[in-house]
C-alpha positions as CSV (number, residue, x, y, z in Angstrom):
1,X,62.3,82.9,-56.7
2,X,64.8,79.5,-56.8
3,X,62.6,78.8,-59.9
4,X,63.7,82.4,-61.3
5,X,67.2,82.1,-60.5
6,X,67.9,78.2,-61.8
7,X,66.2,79.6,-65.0
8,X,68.6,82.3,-65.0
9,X,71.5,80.0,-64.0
10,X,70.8,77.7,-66.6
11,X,70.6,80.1,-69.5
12,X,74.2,81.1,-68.6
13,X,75.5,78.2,-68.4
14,X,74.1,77.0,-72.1
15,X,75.3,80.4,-73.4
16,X,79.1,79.9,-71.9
17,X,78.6,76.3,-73.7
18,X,77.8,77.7,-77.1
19,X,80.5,80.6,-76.9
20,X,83.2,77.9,-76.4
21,X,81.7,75.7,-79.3
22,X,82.2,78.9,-81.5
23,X,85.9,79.9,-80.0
24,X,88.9,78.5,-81.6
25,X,88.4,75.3,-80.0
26,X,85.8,74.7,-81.7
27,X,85.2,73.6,-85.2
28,X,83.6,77.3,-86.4
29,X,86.5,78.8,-84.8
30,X,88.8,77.1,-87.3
31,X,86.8,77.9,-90.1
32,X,87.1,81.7,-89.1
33,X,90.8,81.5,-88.5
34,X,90.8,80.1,-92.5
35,X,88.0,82.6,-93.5
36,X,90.0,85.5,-92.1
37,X,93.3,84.3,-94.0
38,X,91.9,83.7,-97.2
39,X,92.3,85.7,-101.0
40,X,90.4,83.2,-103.1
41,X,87.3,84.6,-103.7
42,X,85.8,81.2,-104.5
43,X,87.0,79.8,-101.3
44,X,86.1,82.4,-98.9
45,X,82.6,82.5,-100.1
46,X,82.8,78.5,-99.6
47,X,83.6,79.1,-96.4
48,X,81.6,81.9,-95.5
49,X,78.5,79.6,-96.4
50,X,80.0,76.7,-94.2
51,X,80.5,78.8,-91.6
52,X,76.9,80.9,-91.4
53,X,75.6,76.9,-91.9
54,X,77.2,76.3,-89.0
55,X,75.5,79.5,-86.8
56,X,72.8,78.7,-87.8
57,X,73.1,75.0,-86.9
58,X,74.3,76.3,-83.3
59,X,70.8,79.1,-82.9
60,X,68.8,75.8,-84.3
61,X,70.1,73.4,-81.9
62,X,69.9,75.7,-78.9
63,X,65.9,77.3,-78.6
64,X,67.8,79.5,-75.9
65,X,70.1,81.1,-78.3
66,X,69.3,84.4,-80.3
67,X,71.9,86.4,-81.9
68,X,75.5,85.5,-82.6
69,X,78.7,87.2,-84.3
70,X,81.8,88.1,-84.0
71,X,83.4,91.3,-83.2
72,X,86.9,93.0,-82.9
73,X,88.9,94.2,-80.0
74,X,87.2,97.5,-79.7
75,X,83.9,95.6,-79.9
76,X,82.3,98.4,-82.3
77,X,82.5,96.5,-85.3
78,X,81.8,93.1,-86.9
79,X,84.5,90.8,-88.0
80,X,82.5,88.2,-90.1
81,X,79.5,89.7,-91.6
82,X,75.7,89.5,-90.2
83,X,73.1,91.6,-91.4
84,X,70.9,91.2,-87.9
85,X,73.7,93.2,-86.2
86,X,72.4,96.6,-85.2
87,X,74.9,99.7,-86.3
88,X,76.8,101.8,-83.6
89,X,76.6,98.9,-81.0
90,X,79.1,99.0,-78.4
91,X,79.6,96.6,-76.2
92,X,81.5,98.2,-73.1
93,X,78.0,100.3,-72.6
94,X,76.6,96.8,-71.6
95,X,75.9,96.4,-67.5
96,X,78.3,93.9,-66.9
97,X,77.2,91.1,-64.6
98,X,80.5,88.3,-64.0
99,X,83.7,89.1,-65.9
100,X,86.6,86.4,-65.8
101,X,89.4,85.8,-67.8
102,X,88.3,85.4,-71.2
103,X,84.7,85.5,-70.5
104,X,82.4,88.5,-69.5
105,X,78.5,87.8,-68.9
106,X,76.4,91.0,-69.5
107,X,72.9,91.7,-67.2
108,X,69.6,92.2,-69.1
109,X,70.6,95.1,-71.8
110,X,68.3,96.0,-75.0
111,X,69.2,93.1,-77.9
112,X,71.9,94.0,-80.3
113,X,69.6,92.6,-83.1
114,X,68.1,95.3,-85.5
115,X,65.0,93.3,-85.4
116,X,64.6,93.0,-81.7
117,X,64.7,95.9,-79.3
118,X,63.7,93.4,-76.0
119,X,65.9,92.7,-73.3
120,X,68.4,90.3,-73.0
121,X,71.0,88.2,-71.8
122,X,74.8,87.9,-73.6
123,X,78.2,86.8,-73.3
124,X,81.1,87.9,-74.5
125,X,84.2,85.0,-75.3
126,X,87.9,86.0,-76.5
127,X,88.3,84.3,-79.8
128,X,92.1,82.5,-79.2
129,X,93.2,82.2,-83.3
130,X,97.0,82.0,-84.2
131,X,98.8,85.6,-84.8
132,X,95.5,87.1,-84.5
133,X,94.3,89.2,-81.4
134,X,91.4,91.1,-80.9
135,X,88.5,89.0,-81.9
136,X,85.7,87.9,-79.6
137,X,82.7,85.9,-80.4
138,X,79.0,87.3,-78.8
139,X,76.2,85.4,-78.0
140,X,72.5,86.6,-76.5
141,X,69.3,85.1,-75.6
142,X,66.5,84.7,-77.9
143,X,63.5,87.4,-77.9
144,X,61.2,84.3,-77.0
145,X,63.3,83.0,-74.3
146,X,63.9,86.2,-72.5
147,X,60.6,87.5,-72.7
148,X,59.2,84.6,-71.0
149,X,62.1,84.5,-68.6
150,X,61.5,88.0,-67.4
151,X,57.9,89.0,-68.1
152,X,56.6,86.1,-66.5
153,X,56.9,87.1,-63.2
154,X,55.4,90.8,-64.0
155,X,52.3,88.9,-64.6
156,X,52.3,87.9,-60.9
157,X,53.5,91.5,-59.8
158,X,56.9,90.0,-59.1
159,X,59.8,92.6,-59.4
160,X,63.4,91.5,-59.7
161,X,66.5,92.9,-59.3
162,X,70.3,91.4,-60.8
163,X,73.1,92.1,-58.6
164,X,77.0,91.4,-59.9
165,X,79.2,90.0,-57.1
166,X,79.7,93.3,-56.0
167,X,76.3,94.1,-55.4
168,X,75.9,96.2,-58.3
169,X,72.6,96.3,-59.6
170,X,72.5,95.5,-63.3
171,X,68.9,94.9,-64.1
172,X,66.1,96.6,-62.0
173,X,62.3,96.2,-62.4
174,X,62.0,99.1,-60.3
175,X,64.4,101.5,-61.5
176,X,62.9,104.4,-59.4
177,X,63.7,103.0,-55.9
178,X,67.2,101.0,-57.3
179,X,68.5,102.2,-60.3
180,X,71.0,100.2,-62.9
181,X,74.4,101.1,-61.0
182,X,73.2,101.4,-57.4
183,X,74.8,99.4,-54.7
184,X,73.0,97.2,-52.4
185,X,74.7,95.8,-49.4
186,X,74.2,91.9,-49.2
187,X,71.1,90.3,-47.4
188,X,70.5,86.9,-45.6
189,X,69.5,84.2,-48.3
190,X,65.9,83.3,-47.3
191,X,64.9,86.4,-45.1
192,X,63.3,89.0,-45.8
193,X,64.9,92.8,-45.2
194,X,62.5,96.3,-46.1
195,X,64.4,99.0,-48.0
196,X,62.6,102.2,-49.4
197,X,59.1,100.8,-48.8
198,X,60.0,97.4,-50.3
199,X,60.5,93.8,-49.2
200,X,63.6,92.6,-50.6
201,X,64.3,88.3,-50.9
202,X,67.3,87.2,-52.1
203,X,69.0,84.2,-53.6
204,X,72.4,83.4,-54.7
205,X,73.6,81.3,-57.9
206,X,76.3,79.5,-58.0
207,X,78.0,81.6,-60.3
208,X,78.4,84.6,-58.1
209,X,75.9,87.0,-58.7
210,X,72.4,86.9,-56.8
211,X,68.5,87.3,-58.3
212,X,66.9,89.7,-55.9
213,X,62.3,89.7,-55.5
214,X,61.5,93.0,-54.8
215,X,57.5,93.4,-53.4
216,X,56.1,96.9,-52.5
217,X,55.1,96.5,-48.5
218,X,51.4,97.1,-49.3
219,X,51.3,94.3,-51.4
220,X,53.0,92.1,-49.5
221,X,50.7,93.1,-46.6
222,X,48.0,92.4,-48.7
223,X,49.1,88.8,-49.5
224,X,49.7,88.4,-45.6
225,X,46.2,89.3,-45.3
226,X,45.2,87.3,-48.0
227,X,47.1,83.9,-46.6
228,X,45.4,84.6,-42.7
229,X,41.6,85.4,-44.3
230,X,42.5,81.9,-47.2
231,X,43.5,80.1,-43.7
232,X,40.2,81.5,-41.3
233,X,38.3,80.4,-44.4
234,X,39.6,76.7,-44.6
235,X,39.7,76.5,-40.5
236,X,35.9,77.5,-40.5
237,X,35.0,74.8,-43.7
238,X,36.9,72.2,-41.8
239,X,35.0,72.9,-38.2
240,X,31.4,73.0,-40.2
241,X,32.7,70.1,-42.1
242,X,33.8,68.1,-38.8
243,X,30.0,69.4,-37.2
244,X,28.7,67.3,-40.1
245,X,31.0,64.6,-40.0
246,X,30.3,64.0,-36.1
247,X,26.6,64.2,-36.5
248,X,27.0,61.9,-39.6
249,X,29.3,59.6,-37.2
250,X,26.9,59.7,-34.5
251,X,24.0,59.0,-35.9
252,X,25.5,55.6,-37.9
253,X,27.9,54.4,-35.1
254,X,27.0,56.0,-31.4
255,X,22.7,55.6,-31.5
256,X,23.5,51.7,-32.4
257,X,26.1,51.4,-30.2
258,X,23.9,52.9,-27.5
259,X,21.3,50.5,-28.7
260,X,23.6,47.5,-28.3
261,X,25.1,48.7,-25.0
262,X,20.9,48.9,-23.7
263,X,20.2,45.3,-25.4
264,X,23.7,44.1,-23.2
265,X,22.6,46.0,-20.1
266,X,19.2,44.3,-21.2
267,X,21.1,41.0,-20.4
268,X,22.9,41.9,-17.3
269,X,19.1,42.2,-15.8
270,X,18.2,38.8,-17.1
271,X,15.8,40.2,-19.2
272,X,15.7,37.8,-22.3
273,X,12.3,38.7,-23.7
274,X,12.0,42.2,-24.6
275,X,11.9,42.8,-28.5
276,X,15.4,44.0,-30.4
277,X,14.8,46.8,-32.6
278,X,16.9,47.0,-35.8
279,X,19.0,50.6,-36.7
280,X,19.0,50.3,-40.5
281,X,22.4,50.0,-40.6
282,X,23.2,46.7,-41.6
283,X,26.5,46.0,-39.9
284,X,25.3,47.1,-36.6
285,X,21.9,44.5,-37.2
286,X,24.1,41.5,-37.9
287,X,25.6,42.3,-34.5
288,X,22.2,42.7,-33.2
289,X,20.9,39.5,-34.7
290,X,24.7,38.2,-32.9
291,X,23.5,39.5,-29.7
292,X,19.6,38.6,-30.0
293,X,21.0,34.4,-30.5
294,X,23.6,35.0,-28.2
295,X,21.3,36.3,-25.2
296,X,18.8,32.8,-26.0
297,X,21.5,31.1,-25.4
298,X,22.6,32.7,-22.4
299,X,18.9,32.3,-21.0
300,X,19.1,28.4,-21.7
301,X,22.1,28.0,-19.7
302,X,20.7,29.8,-17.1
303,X,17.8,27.3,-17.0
304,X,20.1,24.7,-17.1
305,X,22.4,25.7,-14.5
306,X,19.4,26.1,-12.6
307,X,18.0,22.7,-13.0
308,X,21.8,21.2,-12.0
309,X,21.2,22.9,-9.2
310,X,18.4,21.9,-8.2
311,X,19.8,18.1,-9.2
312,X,22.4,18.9,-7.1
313,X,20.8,20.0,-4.3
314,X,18.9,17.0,-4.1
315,X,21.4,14.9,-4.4
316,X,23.5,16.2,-1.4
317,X,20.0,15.5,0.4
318,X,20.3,12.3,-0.6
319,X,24.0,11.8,0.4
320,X,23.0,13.6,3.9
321,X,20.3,10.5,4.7
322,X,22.8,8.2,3.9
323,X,25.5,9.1,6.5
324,X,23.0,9.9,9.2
325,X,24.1,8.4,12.4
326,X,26.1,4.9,10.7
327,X,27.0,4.7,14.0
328,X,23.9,2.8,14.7
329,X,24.4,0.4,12.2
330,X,27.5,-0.9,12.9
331,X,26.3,-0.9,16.8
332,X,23.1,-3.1,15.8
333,X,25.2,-5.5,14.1
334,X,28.4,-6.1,16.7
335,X,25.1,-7.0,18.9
336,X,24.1,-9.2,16.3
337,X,27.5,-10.8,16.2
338,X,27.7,-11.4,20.2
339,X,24.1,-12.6,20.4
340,X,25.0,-15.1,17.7
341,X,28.2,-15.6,19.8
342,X,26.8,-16.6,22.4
343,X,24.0,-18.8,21.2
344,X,27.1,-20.4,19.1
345,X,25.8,-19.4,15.9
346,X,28.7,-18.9,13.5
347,X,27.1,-18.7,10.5
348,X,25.7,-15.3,11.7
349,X,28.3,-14.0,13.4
350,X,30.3,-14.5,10.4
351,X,28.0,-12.7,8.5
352,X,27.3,-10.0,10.9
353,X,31.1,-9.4,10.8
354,X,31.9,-9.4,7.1
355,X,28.7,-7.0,6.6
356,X,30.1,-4.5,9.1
357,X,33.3,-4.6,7.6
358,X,32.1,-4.1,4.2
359,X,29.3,-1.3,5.5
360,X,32.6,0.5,7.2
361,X,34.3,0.0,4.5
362,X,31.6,1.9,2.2
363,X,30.0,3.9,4.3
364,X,32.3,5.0,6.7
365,X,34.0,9.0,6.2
366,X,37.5,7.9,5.0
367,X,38.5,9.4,1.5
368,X,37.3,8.8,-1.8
369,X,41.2,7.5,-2.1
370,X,41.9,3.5,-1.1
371,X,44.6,0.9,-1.8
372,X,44.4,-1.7,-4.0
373,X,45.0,-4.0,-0.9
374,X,41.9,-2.5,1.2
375,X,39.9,-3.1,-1.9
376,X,40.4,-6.6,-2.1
377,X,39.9,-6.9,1.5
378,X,36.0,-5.2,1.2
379,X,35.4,-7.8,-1.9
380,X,36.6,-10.6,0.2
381,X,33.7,-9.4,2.7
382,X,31.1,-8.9,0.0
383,X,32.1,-12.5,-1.6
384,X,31.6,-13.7,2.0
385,X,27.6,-12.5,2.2
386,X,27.2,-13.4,-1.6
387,X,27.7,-16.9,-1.3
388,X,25.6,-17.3,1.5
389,X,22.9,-15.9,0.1
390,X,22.9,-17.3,-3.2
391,X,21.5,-21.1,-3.7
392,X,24.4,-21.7,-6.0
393,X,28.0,-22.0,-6.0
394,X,30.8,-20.0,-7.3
395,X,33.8,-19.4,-7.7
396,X,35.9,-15.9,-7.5
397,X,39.6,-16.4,-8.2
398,X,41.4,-13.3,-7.0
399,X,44.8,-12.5,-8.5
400,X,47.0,-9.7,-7.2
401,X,50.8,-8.8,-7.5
402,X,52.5,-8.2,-4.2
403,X,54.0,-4.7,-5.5
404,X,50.5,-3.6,-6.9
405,X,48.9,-3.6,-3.4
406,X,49.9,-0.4,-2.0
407,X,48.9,1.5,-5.0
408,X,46.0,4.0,-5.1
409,X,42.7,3.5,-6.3
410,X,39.6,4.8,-6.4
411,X,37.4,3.6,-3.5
412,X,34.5,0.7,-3.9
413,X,35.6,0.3,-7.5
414,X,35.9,-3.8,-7.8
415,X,32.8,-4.4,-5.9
416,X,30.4,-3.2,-8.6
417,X,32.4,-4.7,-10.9
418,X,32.4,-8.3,-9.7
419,X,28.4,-7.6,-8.6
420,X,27.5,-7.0,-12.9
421,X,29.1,-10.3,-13.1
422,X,27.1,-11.8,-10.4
423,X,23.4,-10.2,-11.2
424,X,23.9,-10.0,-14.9
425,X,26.2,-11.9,-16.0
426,X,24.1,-14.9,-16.0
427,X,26.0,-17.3,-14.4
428,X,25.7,-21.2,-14.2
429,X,26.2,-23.1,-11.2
430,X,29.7,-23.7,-12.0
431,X,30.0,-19.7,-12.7
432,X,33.6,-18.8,-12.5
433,X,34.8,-14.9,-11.7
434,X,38.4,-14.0,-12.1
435,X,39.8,-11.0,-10.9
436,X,43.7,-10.2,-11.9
437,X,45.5,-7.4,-11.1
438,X,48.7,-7.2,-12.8
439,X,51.7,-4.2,-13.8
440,X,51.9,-3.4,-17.0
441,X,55.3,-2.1,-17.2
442,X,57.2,0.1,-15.1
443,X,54.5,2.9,-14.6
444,X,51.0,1.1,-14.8
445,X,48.5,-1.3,-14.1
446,X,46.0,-3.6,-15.0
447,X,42.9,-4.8,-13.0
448,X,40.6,-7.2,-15.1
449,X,37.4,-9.2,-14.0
450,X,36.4,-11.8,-16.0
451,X,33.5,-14.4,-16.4
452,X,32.3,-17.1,-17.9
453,X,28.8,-16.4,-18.1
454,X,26.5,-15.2,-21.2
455,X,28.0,-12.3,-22.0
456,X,26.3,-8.8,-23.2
457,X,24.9,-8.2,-26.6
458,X,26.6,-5.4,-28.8
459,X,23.2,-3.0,-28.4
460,X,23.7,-3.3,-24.4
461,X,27.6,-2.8,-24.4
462,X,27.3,0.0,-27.1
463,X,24.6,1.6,-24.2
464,X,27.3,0.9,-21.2
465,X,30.0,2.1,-23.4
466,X,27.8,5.4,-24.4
467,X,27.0,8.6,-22.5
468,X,24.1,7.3,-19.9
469,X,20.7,9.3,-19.2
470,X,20.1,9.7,-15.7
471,X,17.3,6.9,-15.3
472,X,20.1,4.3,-16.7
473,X,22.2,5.5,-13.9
474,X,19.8,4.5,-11.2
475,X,18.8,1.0,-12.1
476,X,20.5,-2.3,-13.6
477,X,23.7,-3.0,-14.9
478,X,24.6,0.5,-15.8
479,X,24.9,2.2,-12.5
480,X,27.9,0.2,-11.0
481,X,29.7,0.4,-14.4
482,X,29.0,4.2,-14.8
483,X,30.3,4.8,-11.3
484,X,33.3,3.1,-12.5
485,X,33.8,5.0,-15.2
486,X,33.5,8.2,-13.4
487,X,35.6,7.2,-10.4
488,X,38.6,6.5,-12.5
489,X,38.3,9.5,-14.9
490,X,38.2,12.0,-11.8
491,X,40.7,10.1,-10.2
492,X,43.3,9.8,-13.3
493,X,42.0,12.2,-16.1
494,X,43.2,10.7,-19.2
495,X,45.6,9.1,-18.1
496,X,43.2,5.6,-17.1
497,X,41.5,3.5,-19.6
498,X,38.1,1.6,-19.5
499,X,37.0,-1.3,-21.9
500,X,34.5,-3.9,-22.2
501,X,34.9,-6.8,-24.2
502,X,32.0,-9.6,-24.5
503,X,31.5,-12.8,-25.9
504,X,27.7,-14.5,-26.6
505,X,28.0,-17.7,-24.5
506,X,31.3,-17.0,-23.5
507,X,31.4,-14.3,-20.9
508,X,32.4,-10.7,-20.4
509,X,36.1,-9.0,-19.3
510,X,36.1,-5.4,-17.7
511,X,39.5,-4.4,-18.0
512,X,40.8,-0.9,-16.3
513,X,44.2,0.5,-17.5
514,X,45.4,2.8,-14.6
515,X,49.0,4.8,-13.4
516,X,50.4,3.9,-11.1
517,X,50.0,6.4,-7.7
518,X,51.3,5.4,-4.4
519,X,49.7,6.5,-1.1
520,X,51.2,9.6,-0.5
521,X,51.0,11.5,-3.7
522,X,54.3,9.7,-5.3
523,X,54.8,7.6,-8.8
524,X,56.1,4.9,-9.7
């Protein structure tokens, strides 16, 4: 219907255009003023050549345009001459459809053109020429234009009605139930309204008169009918179509998922053997293969969790038999010291003493946590029994900064230490051990313990150096430094340092880098 209408719209519009091109202000209006004014013979024909050039220029230009003239004031007759012009027309028997000032725009009417008896559309323009009243200039539609225009909606059993601003109809389609002349009253633009059997729409130009659709009620039930069994139709071919769709969906995405939720519940009941079957789709196997490498693994760290355990539970055995009843130690050897006492023995009481010092010191149930002053009161006690029982003497310089001694450290930490120098350092009998502990700057430490023995070869320091398998940690120089290692690191994290630097002849250095931590939790 808006398609209708802007057709309609337009075709006046173009029309009004053409009618002012052909109007005194225009350059064939001129031409007609001279034309009427002439006597030359010679000279009117010229110009009555230039100026039928010039209509036909205009009907060329413009597809839209059909037939044009010009007529006097009683519109009856033609002023400049054109054979198309039908005889007897009369133009105030048109329907009119807008009338203004100089311009009147005439409804669908039978052409004026003695070739063409189809309907069209036409405007009528007041020719303004100097001295000269009366003349008026007419233009229609063509035959093609209007045809299509009108007839095309027939095709689709559209009716149409042309209303003037007053609501006078001045074209009908259906000229039994609204007859050319009949009054409509004006409807709502958009809605519908039923009049004599009919369903009437409307819409407005901007011109003033309105296009009107007229459908009979049976058809439009129809074509309700039509819409609701079209619509039934497409709901039923989209509910088959989602059946298909789901089943299509669940078998390629919920089977394999249900497979790989069975393969994970598989897991859940630690049951790593049974056989993954494969869904032919090959996304869904790649996750399978995923889950198939994923659930060996999980089954290897079971087994190894298991066999830490299993370490570990042995180990706190082991930790149990060595804190049963130390009690009885340290009793048995404050005997030994007041039996040797008494007999005057000091050499045994002295040793008897430093040995239950250092046993307390090692053994007892303080916290992994010491000072660096009670360490270096445990290795004074452990350098004590170590030169009397070896056949050779030593010497163990021990260096330590007064501000550095109520730091933390990690307890039993210099003993090994000084012990790899002793047992494997391969001293001679005048072996030297030095043991400094210095700051390095405001917020660390330095502890390092030097010999002057043989030294290590690359391949062995590489090994203490390295990760250690757990017979290396039971035996020989590596369990003392390993301890080390370990103490530090789960004392200090990153933050502490461990190197070992040798020299063949020459001796070795351990050197620990550490924070420093005061007892009590603080920093330096």
């Amino acid at each position: 219907m808006k398609q209708f209408t802007l057709s309609l719209d337009n075709t006046l519009t173009n029309m009004n255009y053409v009618s002012q091109q052909l109007a005194f202000d225009g350059g064939v209006g001129r031409d007609l003023d001279q034309w009427l004014d002439e006597e030359d013979l010679y000279r009117k024909a010229t110009l009555t050549e230039r100026i039928s050039m010039e209509l036909n220029l205009i009907s060329l230009t413009n597809p839209t345009i059909g037939l044009t003239f010009y007529c006097d004031r009683d519109a009856k007759s033609v002023v400049f001459p054109n054979p198309q012009v039908a005889s007897g027309f009369n133009l105030r028997e048109l329907p009119v459809l807008i009338k203004m000032n100089t311009i009147t725009v005439y409804g669908p009417h039978p052409s004026l053109d003695r070739f063409n008896s189809n309907k069209v559309l036409s405007v009528v323009r007041k020719v303004d020429l100097p001295d000269r009243a009366g003349i008026y200039v007419y233009v229609e539609t063509s035959f093609n234009y209007d045809q299509n225009l009108l007839e095309e909606n027939k095709k689709v059993n559209r009716d149409h009605l042309i209303l003037d601003k007053e609501g006078v109809v001045t074209y009908s389609d259906r000229g039994d139930a609204f007859p050319v002349g009949s009054r409509l009253e004006v409807g709502r633009t958009g809605q519908p309204r039923e009049m004599k059997g009919f369903y009437l729409f409307e819409e407005p130009t901007s011109q003033g008169w309105r296009a009107v659709n007229v459908i009979p009620r049976s058809e439009y039930n129809a074509e309700i009918d039509r819409w609701l069994w079209q619509i039934l139709a497409i709901f039923l071919f989209s509910l088959l179509l989602g059946i298909v769709l789901a089943r299509q969906i669940w078998r390629m995405v919920y089977r394999p998922l249900n497979k790989i939720n069975n393969e994970i519940q598989r897991v859940e009941k630690s049951d790593f053997h049974s056989p993954v079957m494969p869904t032919s789709i090959v996304e869904f196997d790649r996750l399978l293969r995923h889950l198939e490498r994923m659930r060996s693994r999980i089954e290897d760290l079971l087994v190894e969790v298991e066999r830490k355990e299993k370490r570990r539970a042995d180990f706190e055995v082991e930790k149990l038999l060595y804190q049963i009843n130390p009690h009885f130690i340290h009793n048995t050897l404050d005997t030994i010291r007041w039996l040797a006492r008494l007999k005057g023995n000091d050499e045994i009481d002295e040793i008897a003493s430093s040995l239950n010092k250092l046993l307390y010191y090692n053994l007892g149930k303080k916290s992994h946590r010491s000072t660096v002053a009670e360490e270096i009161e445990a290795l004074k006690d452990y350098l004590t029994l170590q030169k009397i029982r070896y056949d050779f003497e030593f010497l163990v310089d021990i260096s330590v900064s007064d501000d550095i001694l109520s730091c933390e450290i990690p307890r039993f930490v210099l003993q090994p230490l000084v012990e790899n120098s002793l047992y494997h350092g391969h001293l001679a009998k005048d072996g030297r051990i030095e043991v400094r502990i210095e700051p390095a700057g405001d917020s660390r430490f330095t502890i390092a313990v030097k010999d002057n023995g043989k030294g290590i070869s690359q391949q062995e320091l590489k090994k203490l150096m390295g990760e250690h398998k757990e017979e290396d940690k039971r035996i020989g120089l590596g369990i003392g430094t390993y301890y080390v290692k370990k103490a530090i690191e789960s004392h200090f994290g990153d933050e502490a340092e461990f190197r070992i630097e040798s020299d063949p002849n020459r001796g070795t250095t351990v050197s620990l880098r550490l924070p420093r931590r005061f007892t009590g939790g603080g920093h330096d």
